[in-house]
C-alpha positions as CSV (number, residue, x, y, z in Angstrom):
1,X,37.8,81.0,75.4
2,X,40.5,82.9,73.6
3,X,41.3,86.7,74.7
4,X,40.1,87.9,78.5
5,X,37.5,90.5,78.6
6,X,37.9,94.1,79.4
7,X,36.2,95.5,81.9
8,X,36.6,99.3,80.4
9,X,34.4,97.5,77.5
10,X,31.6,96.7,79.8
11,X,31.5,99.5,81.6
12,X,31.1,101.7,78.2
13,X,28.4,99.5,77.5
14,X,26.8,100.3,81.5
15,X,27.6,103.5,81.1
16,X,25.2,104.1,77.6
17,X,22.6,101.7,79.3
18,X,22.8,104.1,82.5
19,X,21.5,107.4,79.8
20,X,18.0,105.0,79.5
21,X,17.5,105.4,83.0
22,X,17.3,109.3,82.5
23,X,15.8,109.2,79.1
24,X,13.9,106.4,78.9
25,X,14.4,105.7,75.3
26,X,14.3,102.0,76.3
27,X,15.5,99.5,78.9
28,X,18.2,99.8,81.0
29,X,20.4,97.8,78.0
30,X,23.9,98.5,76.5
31,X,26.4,97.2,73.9
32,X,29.8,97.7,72.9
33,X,31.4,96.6,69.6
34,X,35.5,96.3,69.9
35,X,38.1,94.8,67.4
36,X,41.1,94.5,68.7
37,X,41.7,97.7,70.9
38,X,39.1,100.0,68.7
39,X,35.7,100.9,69.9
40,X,33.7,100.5,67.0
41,X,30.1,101.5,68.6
42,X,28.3,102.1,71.9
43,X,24.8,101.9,71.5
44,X,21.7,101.6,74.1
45,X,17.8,100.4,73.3
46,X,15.9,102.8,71.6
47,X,12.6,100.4,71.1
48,X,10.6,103.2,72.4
49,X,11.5,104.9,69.1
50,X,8.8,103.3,67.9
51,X,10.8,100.5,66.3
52,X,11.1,96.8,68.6
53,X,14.2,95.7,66.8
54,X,16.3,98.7,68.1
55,X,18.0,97.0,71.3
56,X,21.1,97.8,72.4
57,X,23.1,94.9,70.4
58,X,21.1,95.6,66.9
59,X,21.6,99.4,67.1
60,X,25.8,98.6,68.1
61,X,25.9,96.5,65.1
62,X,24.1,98.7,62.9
63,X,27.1,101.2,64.0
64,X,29.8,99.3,63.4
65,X,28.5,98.2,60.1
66,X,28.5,101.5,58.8
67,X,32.2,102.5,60.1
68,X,33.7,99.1,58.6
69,X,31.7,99.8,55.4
70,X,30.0,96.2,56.0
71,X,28.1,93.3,57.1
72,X,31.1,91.4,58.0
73,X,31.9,92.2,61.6
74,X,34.9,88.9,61.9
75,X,37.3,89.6,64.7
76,X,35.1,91.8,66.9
77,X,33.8,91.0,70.2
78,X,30.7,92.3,71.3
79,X,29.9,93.4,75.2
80,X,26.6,93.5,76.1
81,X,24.8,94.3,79.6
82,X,22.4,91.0,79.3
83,X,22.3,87.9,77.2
84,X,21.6,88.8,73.7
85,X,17.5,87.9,72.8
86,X,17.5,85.0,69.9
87,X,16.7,88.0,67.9
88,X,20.0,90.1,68.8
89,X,21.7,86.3,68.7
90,X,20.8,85.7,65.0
91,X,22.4,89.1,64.3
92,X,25.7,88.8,66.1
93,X,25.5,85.5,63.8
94,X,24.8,86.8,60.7
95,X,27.7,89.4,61.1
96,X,30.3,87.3,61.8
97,X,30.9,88.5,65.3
98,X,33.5,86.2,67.3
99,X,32.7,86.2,70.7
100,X,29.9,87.5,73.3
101,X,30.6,89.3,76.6
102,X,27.5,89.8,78.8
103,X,26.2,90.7,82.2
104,X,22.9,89.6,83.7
105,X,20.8,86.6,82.1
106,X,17.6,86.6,80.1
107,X,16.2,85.1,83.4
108,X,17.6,88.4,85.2
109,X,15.5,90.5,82.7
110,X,12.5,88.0,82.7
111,X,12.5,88.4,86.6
112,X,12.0,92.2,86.9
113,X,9.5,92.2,84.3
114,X,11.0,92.5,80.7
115,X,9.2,90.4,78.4
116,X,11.8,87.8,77.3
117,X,12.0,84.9,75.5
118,X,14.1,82.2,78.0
119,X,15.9,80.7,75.3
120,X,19.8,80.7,76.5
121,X,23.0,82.4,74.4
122,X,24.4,78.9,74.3
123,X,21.0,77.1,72.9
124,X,20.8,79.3,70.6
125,X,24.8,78.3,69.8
126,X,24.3,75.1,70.0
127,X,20.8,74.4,68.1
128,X,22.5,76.9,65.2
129,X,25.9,75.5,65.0
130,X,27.5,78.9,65.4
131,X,31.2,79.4,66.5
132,X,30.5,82.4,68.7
133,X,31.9,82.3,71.4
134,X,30.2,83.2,75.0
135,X,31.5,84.4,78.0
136,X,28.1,85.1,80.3
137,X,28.0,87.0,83.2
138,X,30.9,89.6,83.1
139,X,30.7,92.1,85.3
140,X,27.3,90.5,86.5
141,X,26.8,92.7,89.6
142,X,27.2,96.1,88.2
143,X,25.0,94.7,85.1
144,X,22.5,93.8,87.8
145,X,22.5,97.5,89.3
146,X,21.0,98.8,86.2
147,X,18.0,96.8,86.6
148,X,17.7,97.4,90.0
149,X,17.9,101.2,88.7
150,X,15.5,100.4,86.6
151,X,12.8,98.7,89.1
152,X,13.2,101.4,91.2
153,X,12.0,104.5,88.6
154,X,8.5,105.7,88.9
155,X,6.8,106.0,85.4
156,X,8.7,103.2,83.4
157,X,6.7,102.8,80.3
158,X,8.6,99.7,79.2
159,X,9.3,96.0,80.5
């Protein structure tokens, strides 16, 4: 693995997954895009605006497309609270990104009720024959506050 992580990069990425717990635009589920020492987006899930593909990763990558003026997202590293879905996967893929930074596990997320596919970061990697590369659980016990956050609120409308 190349490059340590940040923690200030996680902890942006906790902090916008923190304003679901108020809002409840989605789950308790952040992403950061950096390249180099330049925040390129902070972004949350938003699937309860009535569109499933808006997770935290997608939305971050949507961002940072627009500021480059691109797809191609080579060089960036992208911090995410939990393991990237094979959907988020394909599109940290697709846009070039170079490496992953998460938190918790798909299993964390299965276990407190999201509906997740259990189909790891690194099978994904591996069955593909991507060159991302994966640093999992990062920060893991301030990632795994969130979802106890989460659990806890009365009302949740999502899982």
């Amino acid at each position: 693995m190349s490059g340590r992580p940040d923690s200030r990069y996680m902890e942006l990425a906790i902090g916008e997954a923190r304003k679901n717990i108020v809002s409840m635009d989605g789950g308790p589920f952040g992403a950061c895009i950096v390249k180099g020492n330049t925040v390129l987006a902070v972004c949350r899930n938003t699937v309860l605006t009535h569109d499933a593909t808006c997770h935290a990763e997608v939305n971050a990558i949507r961002r940072a497309s627009r500021r480059l003026g691109g797809f191609d997202l080579s060089g960036c590293t992208i911090y995410s609270t939990t393991e990237p879905c094979p959907m988020c996967f394909s599109a940290i893929h697709w846009a070039r990104i170079k490496k992953i930074v998460f938190g918790t596990t798909t299993r964390d997320a299965q276990k407190i009720g999201f509906n997740e596919l259990l189909i790891t970061a690194n099978a994904l990697k591996r069955s593909g024959g991507s060159a991302v590369e994966i640093l999992p659980r990062f920060m893991i016990d301030e990632c795994r506050l969130l979802f106890r956050d989460w659990a806890a609120l009365p009302g949740r409308k999502y899982y």
